[in-house]
C-alpha positions as CSV (number, residue, x, y, z in Angstrom):
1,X,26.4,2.3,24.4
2,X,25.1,5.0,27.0
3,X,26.7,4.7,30.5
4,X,23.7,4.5,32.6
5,X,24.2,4.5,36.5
6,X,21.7,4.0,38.7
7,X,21.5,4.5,42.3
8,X,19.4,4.1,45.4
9,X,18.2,6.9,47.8
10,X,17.9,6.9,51.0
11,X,14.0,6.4,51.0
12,X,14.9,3.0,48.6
13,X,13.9,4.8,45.1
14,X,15.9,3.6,42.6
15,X,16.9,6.5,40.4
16,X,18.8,6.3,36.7
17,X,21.9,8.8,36.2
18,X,22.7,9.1,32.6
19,X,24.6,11.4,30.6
20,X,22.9,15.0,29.3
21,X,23.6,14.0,25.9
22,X,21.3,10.9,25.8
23,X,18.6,13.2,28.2
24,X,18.4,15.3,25.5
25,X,18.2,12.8,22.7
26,X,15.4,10.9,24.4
27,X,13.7,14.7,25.2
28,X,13.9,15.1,21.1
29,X,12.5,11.3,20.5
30,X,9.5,12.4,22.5
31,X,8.7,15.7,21.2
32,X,8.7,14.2,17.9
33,X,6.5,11.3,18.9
34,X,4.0,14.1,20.1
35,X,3.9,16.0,17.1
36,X,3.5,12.8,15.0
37,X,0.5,12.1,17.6
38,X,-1.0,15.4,17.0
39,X,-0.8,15.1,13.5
40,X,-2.6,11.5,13.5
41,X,-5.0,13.4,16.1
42,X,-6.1,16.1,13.8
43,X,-6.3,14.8,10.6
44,X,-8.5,11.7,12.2
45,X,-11.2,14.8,13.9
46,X,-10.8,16.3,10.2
47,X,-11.9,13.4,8.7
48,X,-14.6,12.5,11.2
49,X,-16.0,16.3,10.9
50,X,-15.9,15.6,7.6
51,X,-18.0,12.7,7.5
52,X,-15.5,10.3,6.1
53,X,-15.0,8.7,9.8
54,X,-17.5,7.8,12.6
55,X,-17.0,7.5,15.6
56,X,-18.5,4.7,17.5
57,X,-19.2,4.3,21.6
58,X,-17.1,1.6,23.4
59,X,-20.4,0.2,24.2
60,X,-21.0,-0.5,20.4
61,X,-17.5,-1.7,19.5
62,X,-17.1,-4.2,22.7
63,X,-20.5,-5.9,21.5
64,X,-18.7,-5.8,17.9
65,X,-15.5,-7.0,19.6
66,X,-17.7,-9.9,21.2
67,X,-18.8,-11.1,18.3
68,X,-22.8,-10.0,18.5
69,X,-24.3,-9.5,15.2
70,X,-23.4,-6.0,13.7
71,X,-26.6,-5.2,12.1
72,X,-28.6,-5.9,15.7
73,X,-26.0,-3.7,17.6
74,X,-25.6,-1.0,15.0
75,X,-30.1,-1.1,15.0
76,X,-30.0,-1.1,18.7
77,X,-27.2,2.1,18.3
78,X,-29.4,4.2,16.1
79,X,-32.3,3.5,18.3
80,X,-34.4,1.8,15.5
81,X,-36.7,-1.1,15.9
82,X,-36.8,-4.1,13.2
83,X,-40.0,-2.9,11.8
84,X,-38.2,0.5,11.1
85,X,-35.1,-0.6,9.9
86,X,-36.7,-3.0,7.6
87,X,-39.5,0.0,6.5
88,X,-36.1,1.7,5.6
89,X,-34.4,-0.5,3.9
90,X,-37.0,-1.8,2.1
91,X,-37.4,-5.9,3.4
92,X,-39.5,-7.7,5.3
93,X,-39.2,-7.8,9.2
94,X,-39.0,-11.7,9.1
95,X,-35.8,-11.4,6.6
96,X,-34.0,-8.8,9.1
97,X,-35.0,-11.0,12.0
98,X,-33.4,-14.0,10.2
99,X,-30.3,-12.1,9.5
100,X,-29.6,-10.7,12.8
101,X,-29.8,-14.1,14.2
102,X,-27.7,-15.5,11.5
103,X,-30.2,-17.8,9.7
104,X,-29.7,-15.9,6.7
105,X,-27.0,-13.9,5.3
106,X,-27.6,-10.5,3.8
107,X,-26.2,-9.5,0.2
108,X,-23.5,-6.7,-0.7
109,X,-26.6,-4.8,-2.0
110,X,-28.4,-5.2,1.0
111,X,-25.5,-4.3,4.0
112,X,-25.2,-1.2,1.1
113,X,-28.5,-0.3,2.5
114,X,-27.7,-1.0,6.5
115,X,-24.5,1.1,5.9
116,X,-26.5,4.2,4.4
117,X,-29.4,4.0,6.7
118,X,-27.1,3.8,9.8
119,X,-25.0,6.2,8.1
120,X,-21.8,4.4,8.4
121,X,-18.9,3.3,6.0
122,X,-19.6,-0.4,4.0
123,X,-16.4,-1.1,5.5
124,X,-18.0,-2.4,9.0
125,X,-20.4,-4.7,7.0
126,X,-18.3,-6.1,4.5
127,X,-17.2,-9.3,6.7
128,X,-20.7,-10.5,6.7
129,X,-22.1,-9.8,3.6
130,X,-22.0,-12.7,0.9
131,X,-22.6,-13.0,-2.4
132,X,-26.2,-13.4,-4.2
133,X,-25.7,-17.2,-5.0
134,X,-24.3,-17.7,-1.2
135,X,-27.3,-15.7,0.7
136,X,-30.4,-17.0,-1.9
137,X,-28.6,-20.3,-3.4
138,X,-32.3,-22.3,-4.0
139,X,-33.1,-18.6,-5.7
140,X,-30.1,-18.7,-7.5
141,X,-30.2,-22.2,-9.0
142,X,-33.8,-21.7,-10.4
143,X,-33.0,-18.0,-12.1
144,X,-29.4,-20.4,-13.4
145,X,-31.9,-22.9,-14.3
146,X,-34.5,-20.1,-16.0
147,X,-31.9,-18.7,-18.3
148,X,-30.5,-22.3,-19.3
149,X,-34.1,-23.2,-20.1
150,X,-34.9,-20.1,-22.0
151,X,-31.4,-19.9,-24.0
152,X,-32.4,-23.6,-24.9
153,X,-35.7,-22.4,-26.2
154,X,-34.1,-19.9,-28.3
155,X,-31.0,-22.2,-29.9
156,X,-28.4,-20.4,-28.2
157,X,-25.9,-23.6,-26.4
């Protein structure tokens, strides 16, 4: 256990006296800590000049942090319209609409597309993406029910 005094001044700072031994042991801890933070510092601006990290303002990650849709604030970011985006992408402007306000859900295919057009990782889109059968599920059960019917038509069980 370190013997740590501490005393009052004059002026009413209160001041810690402890040994040189622990000084120095605590100056060590903190050199290492920086050198450990400059190694996480440069090897995060190597990876972002490399394109295997974005950066993103605080504006854009507090409306992620608040919940707002990511495809709207990540549009709104690259300074595209829905009409653009959607162009881009290759749906309709109704469907984008409808998925920014959450009446539809977009497919891993399809946030694969928001990712490379904003030119971000998959990694930010993945929590809202869904399966095929989950974002098109009356699409689903009649391409289900297609294949039934023609496997049927052609003896297969």
């Amino acid at each position: 256990m370190t013997k740590v005094q501490f005393i009052k001044t004059g002026g009413g700072e209160e001041l810690a006296v402890l040994p040189k031994s622990e000084y120095e042991r605590l100056v060590a801890q903190a050199t290492d800590e920086d050198v450990g933070t400059g190694r996480l510092v440069r090897k995060a601006r190597a990876a972002v000049e490399a394109g295997r990290e974005v950066l993103l303002p605080k504006v854009v990650v507090d409306r992620l942090a608040a919940g707002d849709n990511p495809i709207r604030v990540l549009r709104e970011w690259r300074g595209m319209t829905q009409a653009e985006l959607a162009i881009a992408i290759g749906i309709t402007q109704g469907y984008l609409s409808d998925v920014e306000s959450g009446k539809r859900k977009g497919t891993i295919e399809l946030h694969q597309k928001f990712a490379g057009t904003f030119g971000l990782p998959i990694d930010l889109l993945l929590p809202i993406a869904v399966s095929r059968e989950e974002a098109n599920p009356a699409k689903f059960a009649r391409d289900r029910k297609y294949v039934h019917d023609m496997k049927k038509r052609r003896g297969f069980k």
